[in-house]
C-alpha positions, 0 to 999 in steps of 0.5 A: 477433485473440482477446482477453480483457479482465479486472479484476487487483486484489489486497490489498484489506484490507477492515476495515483497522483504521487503527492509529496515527492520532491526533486525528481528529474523528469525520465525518473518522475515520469516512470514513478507517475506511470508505475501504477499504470503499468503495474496494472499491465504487468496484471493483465499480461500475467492473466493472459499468459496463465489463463485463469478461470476469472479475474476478481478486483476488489474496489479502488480501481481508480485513485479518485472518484473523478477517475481521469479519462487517462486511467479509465482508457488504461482499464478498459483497454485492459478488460478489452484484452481479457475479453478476447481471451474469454477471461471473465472479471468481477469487480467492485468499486470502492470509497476512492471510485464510488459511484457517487463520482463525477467522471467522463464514463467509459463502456467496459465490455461484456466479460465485466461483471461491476457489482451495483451498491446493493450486496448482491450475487453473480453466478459464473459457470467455469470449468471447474463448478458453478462459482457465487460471487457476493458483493457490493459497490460503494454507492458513496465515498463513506460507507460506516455501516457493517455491509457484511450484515447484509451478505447471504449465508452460502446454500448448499455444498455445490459449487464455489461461493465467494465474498467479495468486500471492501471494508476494514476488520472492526477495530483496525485504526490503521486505515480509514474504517468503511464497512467494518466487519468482524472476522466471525462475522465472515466465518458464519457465511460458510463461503469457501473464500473471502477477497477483500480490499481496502488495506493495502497490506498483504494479510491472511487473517484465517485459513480454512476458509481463506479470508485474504487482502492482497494489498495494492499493486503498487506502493505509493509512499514510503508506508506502503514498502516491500514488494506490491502484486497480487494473488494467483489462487486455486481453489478446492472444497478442501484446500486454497493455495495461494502464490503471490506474484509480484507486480511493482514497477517502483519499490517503496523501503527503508533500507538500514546502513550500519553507521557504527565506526565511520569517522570520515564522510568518504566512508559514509558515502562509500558504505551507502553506495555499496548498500544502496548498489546491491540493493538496486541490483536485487529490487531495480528501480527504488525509492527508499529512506536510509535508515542509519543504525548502530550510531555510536559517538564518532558516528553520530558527531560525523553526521551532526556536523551537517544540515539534514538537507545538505546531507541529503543532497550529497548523498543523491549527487553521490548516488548518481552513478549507481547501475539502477535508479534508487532515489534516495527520498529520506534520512532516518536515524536508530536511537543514539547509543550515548543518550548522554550527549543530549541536552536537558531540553532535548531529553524534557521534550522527548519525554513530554511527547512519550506520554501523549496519548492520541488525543493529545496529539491531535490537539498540537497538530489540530491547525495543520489538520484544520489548513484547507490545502494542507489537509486534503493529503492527510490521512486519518490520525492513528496510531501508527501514523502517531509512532512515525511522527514521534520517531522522526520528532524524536531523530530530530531533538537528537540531532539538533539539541545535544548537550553543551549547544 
């Protein structure tokens, strides 16, 4: 039976600027700043190594669309080496690297297939069937229309026909919605593979035919945990087999630390250096929050006692010696057991932000929405941005207004 094996990858982000990490030494700095880059090698050497019939990425090669002459080097460098192993790529810029952008351009050589900002299609003869590739590039950094209107249905039972878009499912409000589609609206293309990009969650959202995010190949902060890569796929008319391969230089986690009977501070040092040191050799480099769980009152008075910032620290100094680099970016805390120990305050204002809606959020943080610096490193106010503000809001009244202060 034909089949056609290929390399689905998307939101590279290459030259991401890693905002908000603080406290870093210079090596460990410089190979956070540099992971998105290598990740991005780590894709390349496995293309040339496994030789796939082409390679396929799905918008936000670059991180801006100013697109640094650094990162666009990198790429091109990248799809020089794929060329001369005659391993053709298919690519579509996105809402980050529009075509709209000002940027210093690079020629990328003749196995790379860039999809203007039309919806267009791009035939490729493999070794196993003639492949139709349909898509489009973000001629602008907002694209709000459903661009998938505009895709073709598939003619015909010969050969391959994939899509190939950037966008969000219609009514996701976790990420920036751009070209928004409805899965049925994918199914009634008859295509034998959807690759999309934009969520940088990996996600099948149907089998049969495979409709597929791959996520990003690197995590860039702490909402974007666990491992990071992208798809080796092979595909038939009547099966798609997908193999997930790993690309994350630096592993982004929230690691959780049972707390429960601790009394004395060398214990809490020592069970988060048996964590975090296991944790280092599995992963290797990683930037995590610790989240401490099972909190009951010895626990919880032992880490009232300090300031979150001093604890922090202590925490690091004391993690110096681990085997692999893990930074500890953050503290969090699971409920208290004892809800008595809070304060009538505490429990009035905890209750008060439980029942705000989204708007109401919005409203209290309207001023550091509006902030002209602050602002541009925000993302979009959503609901599951809105559940992380209310859990660390929440940590914090616990920690700080118990009863009786």
């Amino acid at each position: 039976m034909e089949s056609i094996r290929f390399i689905h990858t998307a939101d590279l982000h290459l030259g991401s600027p890693f905002v908000g990490m603080k406290g870093l030494q210079k090596e460990q700095w410089n190979k956070l700043k540099d992971s998105t880059m290598d990740a991005f090698d780590r894709l390349i050497q496995y293309a040339l190594e496994q030789q796939p019939d082409f390679v396929l990425i799905v918008g936000d090669i670059y991180d801006g669309e100013d697109r640094s002459l650094r990162a666009q080097a990198r790429f091109q460098q990248g799809m020089k080496r794929l060329e001369e192993q005659r391993i053709p790529v298919i690519i579509s810029y996105g809402n980050h690297d529009h075509l709209s952008g000002n940027w210093t351009r690079f020629e990328l050589p003749e196995n790379v297939h860039a999809f203007d900002d039309a919806v267009s299609q791009y035939t490729l003869e493999t070794a196993g069937g003639q492949v139709v590739f349909t898509g489009f590039s973000y001629g602008k950094r907002h694209i709000s229309e459903a661009m998938i209107e505009q895709y073709p249905e598939a003619r015909g039972t010969a050969g391959f026909h994939i899509g190939m878009l950037h966008g969000s499912l219609d009514g996701d409000a976790s990420h920036a919605v751009y070209a928004p589609f409805r899965k049925e609206q994918l199914l009634s293309r008859h295509y034998d593979y959807w690759a999309l990009g934009h969520i940088h969650k990996r996600q099948e959202l149907h089998q049969d035919p495979s409709i597929i995010y791959p996520g990003n190949i690197q995590g860039r902060h702490l909402k974007e945990s666990g491992p990071k890569g992208f798809y080796d796929v092979t595909l038939t008319k009547t099966d798609t087999s997908l193999d997930f391969i790993p690309t994350s230089v630096v592993q982004f986690d929230r690691l959780a630390i049972s707390a429960k009977g601790l009394l004395h501070m060398n214990e809490l040092i020592d069970v988060c250096h048996k964590e975090l040191s296991a944790y280092g050799a599995t992963i290797g480099t990683g930037i995590v929050e610790v989240m401490f769980t099972e909190l009951d009152t010895e626990s919880f008075g032992l880490i009232a006692e300090i300031p979150e910032n001093e604890l922090l620290e202590m925490l690091r100094e004391s993690m110096e010696t681990l085997d692999h680099f893990v930074w500890i970016q953050g503290i969090g805390f699971e409920q208290i057991e004892n809800n008595g120990e809070l304060s009538p305050l505490g429990a009035l204002l905890i209750q008060t932000m439980e029942e705000w809606d989204i708007e109401e959020w919005k409203t209290v943080l309207k001023d550091l929405y509006r902030h002209p610096k602050s602002s541009r490193f925000l993302e979009p106010l959503a609901n599951e941005a809105v559940a992380d503000l209310q859990l660390a809001a929440e940590q914090k009244i616990r920690r700080s207004m118990q009863a009786g202060e």
